[in-house]
N, C-alpha and C positions, 0 to 999 in steps of 0.2 A: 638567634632570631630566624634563620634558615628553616629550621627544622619548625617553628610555632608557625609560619606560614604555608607549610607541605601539609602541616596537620592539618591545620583551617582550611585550605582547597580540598582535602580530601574530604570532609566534614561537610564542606558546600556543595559537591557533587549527591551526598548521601540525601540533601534537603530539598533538592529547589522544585521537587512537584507539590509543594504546599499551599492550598488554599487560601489567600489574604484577605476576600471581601469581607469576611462576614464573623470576623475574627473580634470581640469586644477589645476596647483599649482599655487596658490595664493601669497603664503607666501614665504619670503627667509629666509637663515641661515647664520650665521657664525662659523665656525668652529676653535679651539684650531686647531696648526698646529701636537702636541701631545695627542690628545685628545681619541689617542688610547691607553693611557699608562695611563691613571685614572682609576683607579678600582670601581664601581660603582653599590653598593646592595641595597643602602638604603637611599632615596632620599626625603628629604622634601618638599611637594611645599607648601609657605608661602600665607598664604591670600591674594588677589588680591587687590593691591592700583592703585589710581589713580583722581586726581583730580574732585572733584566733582560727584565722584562717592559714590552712598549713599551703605548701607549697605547689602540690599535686594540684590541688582544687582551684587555688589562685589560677594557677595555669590554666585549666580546663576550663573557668569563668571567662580569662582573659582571650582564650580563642573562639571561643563563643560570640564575644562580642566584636574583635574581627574581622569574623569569617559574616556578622550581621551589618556592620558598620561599614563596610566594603560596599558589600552589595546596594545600601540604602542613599549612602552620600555620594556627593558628586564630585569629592575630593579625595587624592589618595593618603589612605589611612597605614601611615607604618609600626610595626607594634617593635615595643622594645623591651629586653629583659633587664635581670638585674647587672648582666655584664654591663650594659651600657649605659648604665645610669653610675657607677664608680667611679670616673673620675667628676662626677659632678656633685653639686652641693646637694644633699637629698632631705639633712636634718630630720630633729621626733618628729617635726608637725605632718611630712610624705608617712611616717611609719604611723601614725596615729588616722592618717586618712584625711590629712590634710595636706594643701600643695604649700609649696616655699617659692615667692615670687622669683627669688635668686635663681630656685634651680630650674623654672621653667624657660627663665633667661635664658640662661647656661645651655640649656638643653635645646631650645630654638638656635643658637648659635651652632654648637656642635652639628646640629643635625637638617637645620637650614629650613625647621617647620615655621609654619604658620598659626599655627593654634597646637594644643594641646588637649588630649583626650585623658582625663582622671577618674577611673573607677575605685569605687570605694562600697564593700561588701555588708552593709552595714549587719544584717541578720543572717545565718545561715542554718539550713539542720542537711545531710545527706543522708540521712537513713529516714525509713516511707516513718511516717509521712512528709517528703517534702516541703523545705520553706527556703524562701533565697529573695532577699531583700537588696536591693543594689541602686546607688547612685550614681550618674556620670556628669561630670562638667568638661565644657569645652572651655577652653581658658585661650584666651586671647595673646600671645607670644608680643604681640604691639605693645600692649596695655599693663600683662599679667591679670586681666581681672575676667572675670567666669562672665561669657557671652550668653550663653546656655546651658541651662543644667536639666534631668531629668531623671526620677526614681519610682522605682515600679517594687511591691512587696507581695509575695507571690507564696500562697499554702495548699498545699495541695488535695488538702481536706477542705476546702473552701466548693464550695458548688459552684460560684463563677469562674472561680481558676479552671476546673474541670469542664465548665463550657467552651471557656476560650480555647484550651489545649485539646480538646475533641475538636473544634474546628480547624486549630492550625495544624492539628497530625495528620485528620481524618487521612487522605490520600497519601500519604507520604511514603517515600522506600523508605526511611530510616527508620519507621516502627514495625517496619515486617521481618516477620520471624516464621524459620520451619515451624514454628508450632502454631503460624494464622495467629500472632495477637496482634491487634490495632494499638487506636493512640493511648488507650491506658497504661503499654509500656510506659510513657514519658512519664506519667505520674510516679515511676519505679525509679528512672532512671536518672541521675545525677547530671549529667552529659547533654541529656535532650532539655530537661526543664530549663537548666541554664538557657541554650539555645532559645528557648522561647520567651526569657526574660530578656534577652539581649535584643530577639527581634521587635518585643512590646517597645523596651525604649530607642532602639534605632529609626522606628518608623515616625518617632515625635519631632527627630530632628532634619 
């Protein structure tokens, strides 16, 4: 877990001159119609599943969202691997991309959270042209039942995906390159797009 949090800082250093006004929103939510009455300090987010998704990329999705969910919420967000989800109940429905009321128990006890953070990969392609479709629910550790969820489906051959991603590169260090390229790197790059599907649905909640 150590080492998915050095990455993410260093990944947030490489990001944060990026322009947010003017950035289309992508992504939707849904919102708990109570979901102002959960108290919320200490928030797990669970390794990112998702069919056919290998383990490289999971990862690389899962710090993405992190190193955005850090920055956006007002709760601390701890990311956890597959070590620490072993001694707990995880059953098909966690590998299928769905939670197990059990293990989110299990996991709030062990871990002392308040809610839980589950992404789940539903579409992906990494090679151009870019696609990364991604759901997240916040799951209520009190209740077990999803407070808020939100999912954003993201192609990169899309002319609005390519507006919003010119607006949230435009200035950025992470898209500069000896060779002078701007934000159409991120339309290339596996790494960034993530990054800016993770920021679409972090800014909903």
């Amino acid at each position: 877990m150590r080492c998915l949090v050095l990455a993410s800082l260093l990944l947030l250093g490489s990001c944060r001159a990026i322009p947010m006004g003017e950035v289309e929103h992508l992504a939707r939510a849904q919102v708990a119609s109570d979901f102002n009455t959960y108290k919320l300090h200490r928030v797990g987010l669970l390794p990112i599943c998702g069919r056919d998704l290998d383990h490289d990329h999971a990862k690389m999705v899962q710090e993405a969202f992190y190193t955005e969910l850090s920055l956006k919420t007002p709760f601390e967000v701890v990311p956890l691997d597959a070590r620490d989800l072993e001694e707990v109940r995880q059953g098909e429905s966690y590998i299928r991309g769905r939670y197990d009321p059990n293990m989110v128990i299990d996991l709030a006890r062990r871990f002392r959270f308040d809610g839980m953070l589950i992404g789940t990969v539903i579409d992906h392609e990494f090679y151009t042209p870019l696609r990364l479709s991604v759901q997240m629910e916040l799951v209520s550790t009190e209740t077990g039942a999803a407070i808020w969820s939100s999912s954003v489906q993201l192609d990169a051959s899309s002319s609005r995906v390519q507006e919003a991603i010119e607006a949230f590169y435009h200035d950025s260090a992470a898209v500069e390159t000896a060779d002078g390229d701007g934000w159409e790197i991120a339309l290339l790059s596996p790494r960034l797009f993530a990054q800016f599907a993770a920021w679409q649905v972090a800014r909903m909640l």
